[in-house]
C-alpha positions in Angstrom: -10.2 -6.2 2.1 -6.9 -5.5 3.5 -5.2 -7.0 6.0 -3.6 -4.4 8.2 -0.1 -5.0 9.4 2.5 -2.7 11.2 5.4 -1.8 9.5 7.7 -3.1 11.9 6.2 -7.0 11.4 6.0 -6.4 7.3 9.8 -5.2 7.8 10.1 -8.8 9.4 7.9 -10.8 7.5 8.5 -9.4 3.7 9.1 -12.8 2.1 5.6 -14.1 3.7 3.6 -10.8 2.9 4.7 -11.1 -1.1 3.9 -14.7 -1.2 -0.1 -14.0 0.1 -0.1 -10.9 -2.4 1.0 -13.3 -5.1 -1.8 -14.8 -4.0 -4.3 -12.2 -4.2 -4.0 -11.0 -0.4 -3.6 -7.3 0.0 -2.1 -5.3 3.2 -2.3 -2.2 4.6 1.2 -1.3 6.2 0.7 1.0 9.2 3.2 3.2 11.1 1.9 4.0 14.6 -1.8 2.9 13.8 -1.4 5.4 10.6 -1.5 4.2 7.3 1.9 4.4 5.1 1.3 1.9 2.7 -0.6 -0.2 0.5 1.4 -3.7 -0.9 -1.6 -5.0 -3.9 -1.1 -7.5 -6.2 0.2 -5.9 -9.5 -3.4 -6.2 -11.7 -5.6 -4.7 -8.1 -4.6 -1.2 -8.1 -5.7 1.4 -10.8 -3.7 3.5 -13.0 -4.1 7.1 -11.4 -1.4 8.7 -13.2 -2.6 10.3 -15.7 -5.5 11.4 -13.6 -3.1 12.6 -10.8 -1.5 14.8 -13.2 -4.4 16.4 -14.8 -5.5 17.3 -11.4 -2.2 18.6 -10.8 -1.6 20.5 -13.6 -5.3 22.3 -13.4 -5.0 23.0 -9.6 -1.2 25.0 -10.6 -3.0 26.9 -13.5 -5.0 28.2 -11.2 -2.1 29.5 -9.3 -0.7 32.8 -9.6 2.8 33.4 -10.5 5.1 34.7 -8.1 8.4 36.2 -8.4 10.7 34.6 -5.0 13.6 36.0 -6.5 16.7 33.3 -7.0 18.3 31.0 -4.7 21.5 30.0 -4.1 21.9 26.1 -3.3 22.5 26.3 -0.2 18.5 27.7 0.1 17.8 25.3 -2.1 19.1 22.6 0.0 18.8 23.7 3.4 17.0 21.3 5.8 14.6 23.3 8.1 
């Protein structure tokens, strides 16, 4: 099980949190009682890459193509 901790006291207590996960603990790091983060020991969390990009990959083939034109970079990197 996780041990939840806010980000603010994992900011403050890093060196403590990656001794326990060298240890086996795991944490959830939370922003404003949301969850942001998960900090697992290296061997704990699965390999979801390649399963993240087949899903990926189907859900745009099933996406129709549509023309937008070009953009100059300013569009490109214009902050809304």
């Amino acid at each position: 099980m996780d041990e939840a901790v806010s980000a603010a006291e994992a900011n403050r207590n890093f060196s403590a949190i990656l001794r326990n996960v060298r240890e086996g603990q795991s944490y959830l790091v939370t922003s404003h009682g949301r969850p942001v983060a998960r900090i697992v020991p290296p061997g704990r969390q699965p390999d979801l890459t390649a399963t993240t990009r087949d899903a990926l990959l189907a859900r745009l083939e099933d996406q129709p193509l549509i023309d937008i034109g070009r953009w100059s970079r300013d569009e490109l990197y214009e902050r809304t």
